[in-house]
N, C-alpha and C positions, 0 to 999 in steps of 0.2 A: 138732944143727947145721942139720939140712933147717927146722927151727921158724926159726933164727935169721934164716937167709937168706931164707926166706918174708916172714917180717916187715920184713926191711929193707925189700925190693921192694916191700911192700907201704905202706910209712913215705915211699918215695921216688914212687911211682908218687900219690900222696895230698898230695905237696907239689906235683908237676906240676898237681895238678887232675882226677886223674883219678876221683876220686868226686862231682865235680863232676853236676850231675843239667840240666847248661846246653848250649846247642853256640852257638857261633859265628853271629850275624848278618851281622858286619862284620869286615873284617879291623882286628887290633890297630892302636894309636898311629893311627888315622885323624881321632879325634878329640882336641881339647885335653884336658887337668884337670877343665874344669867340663863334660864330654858329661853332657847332661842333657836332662830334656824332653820322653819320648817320646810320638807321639802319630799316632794313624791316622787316613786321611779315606775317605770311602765306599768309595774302589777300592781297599783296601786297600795303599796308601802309607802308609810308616811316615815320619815327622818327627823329626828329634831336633835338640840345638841343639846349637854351637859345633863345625862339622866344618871342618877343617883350620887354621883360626883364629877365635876367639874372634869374635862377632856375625856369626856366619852361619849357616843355617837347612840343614840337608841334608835331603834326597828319597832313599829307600829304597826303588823298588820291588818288589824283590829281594834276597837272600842275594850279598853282596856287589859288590851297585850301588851305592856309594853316590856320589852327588853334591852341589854346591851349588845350590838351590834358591833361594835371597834372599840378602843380606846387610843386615842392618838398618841404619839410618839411622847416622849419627858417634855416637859418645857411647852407644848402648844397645848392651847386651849381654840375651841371653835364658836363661830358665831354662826355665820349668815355660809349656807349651802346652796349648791346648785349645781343643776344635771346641765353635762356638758352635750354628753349620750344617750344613748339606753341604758350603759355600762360604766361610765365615769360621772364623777361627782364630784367638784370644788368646795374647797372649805376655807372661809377667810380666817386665819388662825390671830390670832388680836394678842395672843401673849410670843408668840415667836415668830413675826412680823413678816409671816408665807402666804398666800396662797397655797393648798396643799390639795393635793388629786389623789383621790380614790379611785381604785378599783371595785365593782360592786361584788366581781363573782369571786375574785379571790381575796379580796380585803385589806387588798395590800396599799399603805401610804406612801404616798412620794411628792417631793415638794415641788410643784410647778414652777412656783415663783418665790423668789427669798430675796426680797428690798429692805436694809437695815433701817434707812431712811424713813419707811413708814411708823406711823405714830400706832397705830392698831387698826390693821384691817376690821373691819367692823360689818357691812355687807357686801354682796355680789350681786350684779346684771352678768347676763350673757348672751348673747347672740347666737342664733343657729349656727353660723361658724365659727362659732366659738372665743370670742371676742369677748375680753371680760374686763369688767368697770367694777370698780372696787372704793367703797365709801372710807374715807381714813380720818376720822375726828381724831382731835386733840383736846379735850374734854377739861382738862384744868384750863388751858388755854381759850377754852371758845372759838378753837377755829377748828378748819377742815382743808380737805381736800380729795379730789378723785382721780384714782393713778385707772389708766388702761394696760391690762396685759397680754400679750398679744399670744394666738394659737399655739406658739414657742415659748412663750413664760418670760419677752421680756417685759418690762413696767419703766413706763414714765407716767410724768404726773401730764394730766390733760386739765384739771381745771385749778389753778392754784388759790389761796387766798379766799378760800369759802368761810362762811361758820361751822358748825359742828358737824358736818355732812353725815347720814346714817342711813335711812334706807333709800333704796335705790333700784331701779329698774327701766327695761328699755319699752318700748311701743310697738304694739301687733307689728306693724311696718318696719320696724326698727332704724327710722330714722329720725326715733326723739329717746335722749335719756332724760328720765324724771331724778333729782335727787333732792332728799328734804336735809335742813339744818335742826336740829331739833329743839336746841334751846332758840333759838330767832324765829323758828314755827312756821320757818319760809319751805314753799315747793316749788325748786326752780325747774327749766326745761333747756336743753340745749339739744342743736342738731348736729349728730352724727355723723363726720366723716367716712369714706370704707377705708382709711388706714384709721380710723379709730379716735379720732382730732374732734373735739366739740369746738361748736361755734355759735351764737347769734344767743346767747345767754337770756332767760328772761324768766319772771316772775307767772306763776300759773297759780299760785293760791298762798295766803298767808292767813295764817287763823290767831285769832286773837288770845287766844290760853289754851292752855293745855301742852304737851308734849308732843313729839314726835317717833316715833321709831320705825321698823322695815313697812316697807308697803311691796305691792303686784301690783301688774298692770292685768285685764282680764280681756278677752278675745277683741271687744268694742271699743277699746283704748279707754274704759275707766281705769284710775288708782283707788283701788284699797288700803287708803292708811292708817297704820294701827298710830291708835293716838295714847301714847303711856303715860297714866297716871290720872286720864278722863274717862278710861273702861268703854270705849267705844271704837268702832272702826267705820272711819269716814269714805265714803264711795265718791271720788269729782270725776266730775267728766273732763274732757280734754281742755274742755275750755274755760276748766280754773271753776265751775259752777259744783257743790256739793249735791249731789243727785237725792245721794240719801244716808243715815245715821244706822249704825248694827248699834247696839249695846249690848257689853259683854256682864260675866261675873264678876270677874276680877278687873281690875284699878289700870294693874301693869303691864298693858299690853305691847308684846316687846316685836312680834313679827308674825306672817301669815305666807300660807302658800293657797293652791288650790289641788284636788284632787277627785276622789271619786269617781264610778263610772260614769257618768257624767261633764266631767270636770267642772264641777259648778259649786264642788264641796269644800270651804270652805276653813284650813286648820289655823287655829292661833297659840302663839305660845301665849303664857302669863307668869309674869316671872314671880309677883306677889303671891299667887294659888300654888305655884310650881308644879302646873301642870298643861293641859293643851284643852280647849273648849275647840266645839264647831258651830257651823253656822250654813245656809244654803245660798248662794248668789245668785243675780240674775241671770248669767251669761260662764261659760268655761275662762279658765284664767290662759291667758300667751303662751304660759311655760308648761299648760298643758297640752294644749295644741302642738308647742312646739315638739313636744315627749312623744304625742303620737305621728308625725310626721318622722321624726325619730324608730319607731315602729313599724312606719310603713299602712299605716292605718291613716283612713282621710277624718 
């Protein structure tokens, strides 16, 4: 009997979340369905998008500060973020089909890149010089694709004919882009041109259930990818091998960055909780490293 009741407690303490390996950034329902995007700038403020309604930008610089920071122009909505600078930040806008640039210190938007042609930008890579790879599903369709836009904002498409392409990110080195399909559950890799051209296409890990959404790449060349709708975020190493398993709170884990002084701190949105859990990593994430070389800081 003492077995039985152990186990219930422990079957219901396990449904709360209590094996959960997350704690709370933000408090729940703060953000919409689509909280997505997270992304840190030198002072360690964390970004995320769509806080209290849909096309607007919140500022985190704390465990339950959060606020509105922007709200983007009519018509765009933001997903997937990213520091170009100290002082610029991209936003893949998915309802008005830009890439759109921030300014941090005056907060002014302006669209970098405007392809009608895309399906919905959906996430960002970037390169220290600023070379950006942008995930572009087509979601009724099941397919994808990944357009490059170059330090001048122009966009063609570098890998055509994918399935759901979603998150997306480049290698310490920055001579491998990772990008996942989300419904096919595939994580391909290709290498990097310097005018920005993939080549030598190949298969780095396919997981047999579950979801896909944004992933990081962290200092050592693992990915971080959040797995939506299994409440976990999967750690592989370069060479397609799963190193190790987060489990979060929530179900619908939609994207992650890193941050902290440290950088080893680890933010996720959840679009189910609508709000951000954290987590600590092995190693500081690329795009933090790369913020501080941005900085001037080794």
């Amino acid at each position: 009997m003492r077995h039985f009741y152990l186990s219930t407690i422990l079957t219901a303490l396990s449904g709360l979340g209590a094996l959960a390996q997350t704690s709370d950034f933000t408090r729940e329902h703060e953000f919409t369905n689509n909280c997505e995007g997270p992304s840190v700038d030198g002072e360690g403020n964390v970004y995320a998008v769509n806080y209290a309604m849909d096309g607007t930008i919140a500022q985190i610089p704390k465990r339950n500060k959060t606020s509105i920071f922007l709200t983007l122009p009519k018509g765009s909505t933001g997903n997937g973020i990213r520091f170009g600078n100290a002082n610029t930040f991209y936003v893949a806008d998915f309802t008005g089909h830009n890439v759109l640039k921030v300014n941090l210190e005056t907060k002014q938007v302006s669209v970098h890149c405007h392809e009608p042609s895309m399906n919905q930008p959906n996430d960002l890579a970037i390169t220290s010089k600023g070379h950006i790879f942008c995930s572009d599903p087509n979601w009724k369709a099941g397919t994808g694709q990944v357009w490059h836009v170059s330090p001048e904002g122009k966009a063609k498409i570098v890998a055509p004919s994918m399935g759901t392409t979603n998150g997306i990110d480049v290698s310490p080195d920055e001579r491998t882009l990772y990008v996942n399909e989300s419904v096919q559950r595939n994580v391909w890799a290709f290498d990097i041109g310097a005018d920005g051209s993939l080549s030598n296409k190949r298969l780095l890990i396919q997981f047999a259930d579950g979801g896909m959404d944004g992933m990081r790449c962290d200092a050592n060349g693992n990915l971080y990818i959040t797995r939506h709708g299994k409440g976990e975020v999967a750690v592989v190493a370069p060479d397609g091998k799963i190193v190790k398993t987060i489990k979060t709170k929530g179900k619908s884990v939609s994207n992650i960055c890193f941050g902290g002084k440290k950088g080893r701190t680890c933010y996720i949105t959840l679009q189910d909780r609508g709000c951000m859990e954290t987590f600590t990593a092995d190693a500081p994430g690329r795009e933090w490293t790369m913020m501080q070389a941005f900085l001037g800081k080794k």
